[in-house]
N, C-alpha and C positions, 0 to 999 in steps of 0.2 A: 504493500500500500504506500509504502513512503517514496517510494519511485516515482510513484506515480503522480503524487500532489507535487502542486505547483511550489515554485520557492518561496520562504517568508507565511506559509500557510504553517499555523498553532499547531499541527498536530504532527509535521517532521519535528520537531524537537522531541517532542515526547516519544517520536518510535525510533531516535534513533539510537538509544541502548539497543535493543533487542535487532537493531539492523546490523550495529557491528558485531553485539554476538554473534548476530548468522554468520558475518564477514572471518569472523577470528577462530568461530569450528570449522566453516571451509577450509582456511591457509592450513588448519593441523588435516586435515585429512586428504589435503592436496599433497600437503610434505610426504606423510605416510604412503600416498598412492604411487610418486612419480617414480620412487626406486624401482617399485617392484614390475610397473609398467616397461621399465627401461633395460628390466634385468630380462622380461619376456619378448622384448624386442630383439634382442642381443642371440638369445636363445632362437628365434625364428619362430616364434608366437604372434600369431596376428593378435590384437587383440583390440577390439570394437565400444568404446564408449558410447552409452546414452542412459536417457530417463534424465533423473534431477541431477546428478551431482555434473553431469556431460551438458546441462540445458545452465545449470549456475555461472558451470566454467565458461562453456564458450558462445554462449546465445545473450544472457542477461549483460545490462551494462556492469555490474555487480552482483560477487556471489550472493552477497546478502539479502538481493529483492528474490530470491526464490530455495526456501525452505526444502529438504530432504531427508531424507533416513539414512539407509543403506546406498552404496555406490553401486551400478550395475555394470555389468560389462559380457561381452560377445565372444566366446572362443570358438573354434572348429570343435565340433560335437565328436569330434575321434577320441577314444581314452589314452590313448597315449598322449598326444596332445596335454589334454585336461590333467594326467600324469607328471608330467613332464613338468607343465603350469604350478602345481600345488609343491611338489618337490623344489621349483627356485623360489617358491613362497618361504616355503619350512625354514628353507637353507637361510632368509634373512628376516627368522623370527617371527613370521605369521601361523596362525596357526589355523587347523581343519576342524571342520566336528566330524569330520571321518566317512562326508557323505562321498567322496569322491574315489573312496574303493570301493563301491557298491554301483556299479554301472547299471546293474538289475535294479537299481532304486532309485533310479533318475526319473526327474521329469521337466521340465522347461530347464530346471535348474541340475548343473552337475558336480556344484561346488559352495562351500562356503567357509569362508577363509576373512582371519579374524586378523588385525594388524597387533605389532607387538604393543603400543603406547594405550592400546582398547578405544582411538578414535574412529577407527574403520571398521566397517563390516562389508566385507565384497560378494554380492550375490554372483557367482559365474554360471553364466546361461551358457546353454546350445541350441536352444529354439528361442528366438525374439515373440513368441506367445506362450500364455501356456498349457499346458499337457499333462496330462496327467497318466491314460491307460488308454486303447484303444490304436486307433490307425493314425500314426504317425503324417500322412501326406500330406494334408496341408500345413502345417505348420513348418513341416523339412521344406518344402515351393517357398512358402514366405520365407523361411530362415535365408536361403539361396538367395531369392531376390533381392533381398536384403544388403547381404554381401554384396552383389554383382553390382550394385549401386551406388557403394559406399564409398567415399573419400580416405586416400592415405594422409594426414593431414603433421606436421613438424608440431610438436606440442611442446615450445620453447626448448630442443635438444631432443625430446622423445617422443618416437614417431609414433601415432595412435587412429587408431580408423575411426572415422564419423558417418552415419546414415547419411545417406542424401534426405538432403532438405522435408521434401516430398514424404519420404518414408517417414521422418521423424513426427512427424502430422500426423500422416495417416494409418501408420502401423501402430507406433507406439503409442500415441494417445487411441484414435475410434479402436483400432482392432486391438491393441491391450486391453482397453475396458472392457470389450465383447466379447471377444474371442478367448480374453483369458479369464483368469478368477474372478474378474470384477464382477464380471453378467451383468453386464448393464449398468454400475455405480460408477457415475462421474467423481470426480473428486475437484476442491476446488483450484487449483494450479491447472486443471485442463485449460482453460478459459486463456488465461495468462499468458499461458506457453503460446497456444497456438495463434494468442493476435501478434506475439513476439518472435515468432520463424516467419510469422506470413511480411510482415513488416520485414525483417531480417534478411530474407532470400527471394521477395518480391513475389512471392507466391500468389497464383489467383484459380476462384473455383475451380475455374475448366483444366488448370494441369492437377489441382488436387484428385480432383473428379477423374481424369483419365487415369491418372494413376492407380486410384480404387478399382477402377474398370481393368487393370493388367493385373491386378491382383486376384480377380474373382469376388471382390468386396461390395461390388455396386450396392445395395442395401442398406448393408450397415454402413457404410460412407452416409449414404442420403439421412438416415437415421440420425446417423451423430454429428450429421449438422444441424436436423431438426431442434436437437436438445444446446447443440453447443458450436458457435458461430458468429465469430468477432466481425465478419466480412460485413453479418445481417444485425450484432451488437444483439445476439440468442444467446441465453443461457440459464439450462433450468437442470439446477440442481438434487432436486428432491427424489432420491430413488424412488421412491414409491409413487412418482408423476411420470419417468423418466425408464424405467427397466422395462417393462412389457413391452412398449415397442421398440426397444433397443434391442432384445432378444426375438422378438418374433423376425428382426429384421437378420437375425443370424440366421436363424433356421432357413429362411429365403436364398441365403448365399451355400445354402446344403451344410451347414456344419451343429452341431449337437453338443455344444461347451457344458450347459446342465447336466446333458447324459452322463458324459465323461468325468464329470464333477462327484455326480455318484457313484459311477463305476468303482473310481478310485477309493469313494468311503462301506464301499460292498465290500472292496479288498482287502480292508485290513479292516475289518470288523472281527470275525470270527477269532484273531489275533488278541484283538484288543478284550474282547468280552473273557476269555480265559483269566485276563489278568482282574477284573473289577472284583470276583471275590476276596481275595490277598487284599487291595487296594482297601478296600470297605474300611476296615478298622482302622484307615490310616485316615480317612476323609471324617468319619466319627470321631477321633481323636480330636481334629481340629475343629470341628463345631464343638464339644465341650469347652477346648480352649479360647475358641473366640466368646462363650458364655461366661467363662471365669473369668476375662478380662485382664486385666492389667499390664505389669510391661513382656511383651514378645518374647525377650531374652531365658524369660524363665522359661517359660514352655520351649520353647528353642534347645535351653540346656539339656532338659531331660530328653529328648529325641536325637542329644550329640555322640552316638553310642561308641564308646572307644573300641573300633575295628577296622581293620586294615582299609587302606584307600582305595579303591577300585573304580577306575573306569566304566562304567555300565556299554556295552556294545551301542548301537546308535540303533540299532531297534529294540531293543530292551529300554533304552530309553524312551523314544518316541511313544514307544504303547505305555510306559508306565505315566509320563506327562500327559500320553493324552486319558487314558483312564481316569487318572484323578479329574480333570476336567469335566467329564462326562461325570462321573459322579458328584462333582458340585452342582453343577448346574442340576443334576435330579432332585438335591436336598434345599437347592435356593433357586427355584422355580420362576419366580418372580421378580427374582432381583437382576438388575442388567451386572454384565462382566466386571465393570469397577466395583461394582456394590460385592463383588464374594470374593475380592479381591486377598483380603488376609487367609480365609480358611480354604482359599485353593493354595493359596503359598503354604500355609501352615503344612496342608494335607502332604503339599509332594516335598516338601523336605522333611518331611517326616518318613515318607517312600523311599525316599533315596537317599538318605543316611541310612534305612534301615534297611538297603539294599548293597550300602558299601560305597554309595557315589561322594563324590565333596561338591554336596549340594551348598548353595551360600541362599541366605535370607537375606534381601534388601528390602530395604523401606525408605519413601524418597514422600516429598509434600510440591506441590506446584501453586502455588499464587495468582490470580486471575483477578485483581482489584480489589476489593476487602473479605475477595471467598478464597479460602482455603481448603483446597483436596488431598487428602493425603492418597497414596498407595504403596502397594509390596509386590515382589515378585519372586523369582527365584533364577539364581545362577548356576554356575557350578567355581572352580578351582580356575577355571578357563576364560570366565566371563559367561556374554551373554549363550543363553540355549536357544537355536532356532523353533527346535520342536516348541518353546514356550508358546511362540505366538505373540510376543510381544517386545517388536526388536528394537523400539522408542520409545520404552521406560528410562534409561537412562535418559535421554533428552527431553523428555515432557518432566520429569519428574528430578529435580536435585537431589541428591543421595541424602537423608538423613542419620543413619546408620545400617552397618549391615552386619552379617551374623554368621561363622565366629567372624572376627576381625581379623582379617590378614589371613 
């Protein structure tokens, strides 16, 4: 917002803390990113920047006027490759959650890879959508065209691929939201982005439009103008105004993101359900203790059980985080994700200490004008867990204390 008001208007001064925060996380996770960028170049790793942290650096006038999470990036979907990738990670102090020896358990994503300083979280894709289970073809065409599109570009000394213009519109914003997890949830930086490439690279309907049309996208293109469209000053946020015909318009271009969405949660169900009896008395534990109340640390203490440290596999993981989940949510029905936010953390470090992992308890408060939220989540010895589901607690949330210490 502060980009965008005029100079000498009341309200840059007051956003510009929180503008150079954005400014001052970018430089640390630009620092963190360019070695390892430089060290996969060196190696003969292509590798493909976009989304936010590629739209901060090289679209905005300033990192600061556009807000991100995680950094993404594009590699050849070959394992050796992605092998290859994670190994000159290791070698300068990044680390894995170990999704990248499991090539049987990919899906859009074949990597994820944590920096030493814990400013970065690098999602590594091999499909620019995502995927989940089922037939891979479309998504392998777009990945390709993707590629075959894309600019080699000098990233002050380190060479890094950029989408053309065109694709970063129409792929990554309409067909990310559609075609991938979103199903149809805009988010609000769509809007932003795309008046700031169509401005930036002189873009106009009819090449967007054509381009949707060599993709097999016509639909959803017309659709995700419908909802969101700087050219017409469109923009209607409200998923529940905004999905239905964002997804009927997928089904039109022949594709089944819904299906697939389930397919993958048929797939490890029967996985996960073996685990929820074990689990039970660990999610009952933490409802008593979020009833007994007081400070954390005590309940904490007694579930810090002195035994050996053990890495939990990354599917023994993933089904034990997500069991206790599914079992919160059966016990607090009503309440949204922030609201069961203690006694799901409570529950799974409660699981995973008594499982052998070095789970970590955080608890972090956010400030929004004279409201204050607190919340908790859970780490491990590593930082953050992707399985958690929630990879902008540290950023939304300043760390209050966390548990044990150190």
């Amino acid at each position: 917002m502060r980009g965008r008001l005029p100079e000498g208007h009341p309200l840059r001064a007051r956003l510009r803390p929180g503008h150079l925060a954005l400014g001052a996380r970018h430089a640390l996770i630009r620092a963190e990113l360019r070695p390892l960028l430089a060290a996969w170049a060196r190696g003969g790793i292509p590798a493909l920047l976009f989304k936010g942290f590629a739209l901060a650096e090289f679209e905005y006038a300033t990192p600061g006027e556009r807000f991100y999470g995680d950094v993404d990036v594009l590699l050849p979907a070959d394992p050796a490759a992605v092998t290859r990738a994670v190994h000159l990670a290791l070698a300068q102090g990044w680390r894995s959650d170990g999704q990248h020896a499991r090539p049987g358990r990919w899906t859009h994503e074949s990597a994820h890879l944590y920096s030493p300083g814990g400013h970065t979280r690098l999602d590594v894709h091999r499909f620019v959508a995502a995927w989940a289970v089922g037939r891979q073809d479309r998504v392998l065409a777009l990945t390709r065209a993707v590629w075959a599109g894309a600019r080699l570009v000098d990233w002050e000394g380190v060479p890094v691929w950029r989408p053309d213009p065109r694709d970063a519109v129409v792929v990554n914003l309409a067909l990310g939201r559609q075609w991938g997890g979103d199903l149809g949830s805009l988010k609000p930086a769509d809007y932003p982005d795309m008046r700031r490439l169509i401005a930036r690279h002189g873009l106009t309907a009819q090449t967007l439009e054509a381009r949707a049309r060599e993709l097999g996208a016509t639909h959803t293109w017309a659709a995700f103008r419908g909802v969101c469209d700087p050219l017409r000053g469109q923009f209607a946020l409200e998923a529940l105004a905004t999905r239905p015909a964002l997804q009927r318009a997928v089904w039109q271009d022949g594709l089944r993101p819904g299906a697939v969405l389930w397919q993958s949660r048929w797939k490890v169900l029967p996985r996960r359900l073996r685990w929820l009896p074990a689990l039970l008395p660990d999610v009952l534990a933490a409802r008593a203790a979020v009833r007994a109340g007081g400070d954390p640390r005590r309940h904490l203490a007694g579930w810090t059980l002195p035994r050996p440290v053990r890495l939990l596999p990354l599917d023994t993981l993933e089904d034990v985080l997500g069991g206790v989940s599914w079992l919160t949510r059966l016990l607090y029905p009503r309440q949204s994700r922030v609201g069961t936010c203690v006694p799901r953390a409570y529950a799974t470090y409660r699981a995973l200490r008594r499982l052998g992992h070095p789970a970590v308890f955080v608890s972090g408060v956010a400030r929004s004008g004279p409201k204050v939220q607190g919340h908790a989540w859970i780490e491990d010895a590593r930082g953050t867990l992707d399985a958690y589901g929630e990879p902008l607690s540290r950023e939304r949330f300043p760390e209050v204390f966390r548990y044990p210490d150190g």
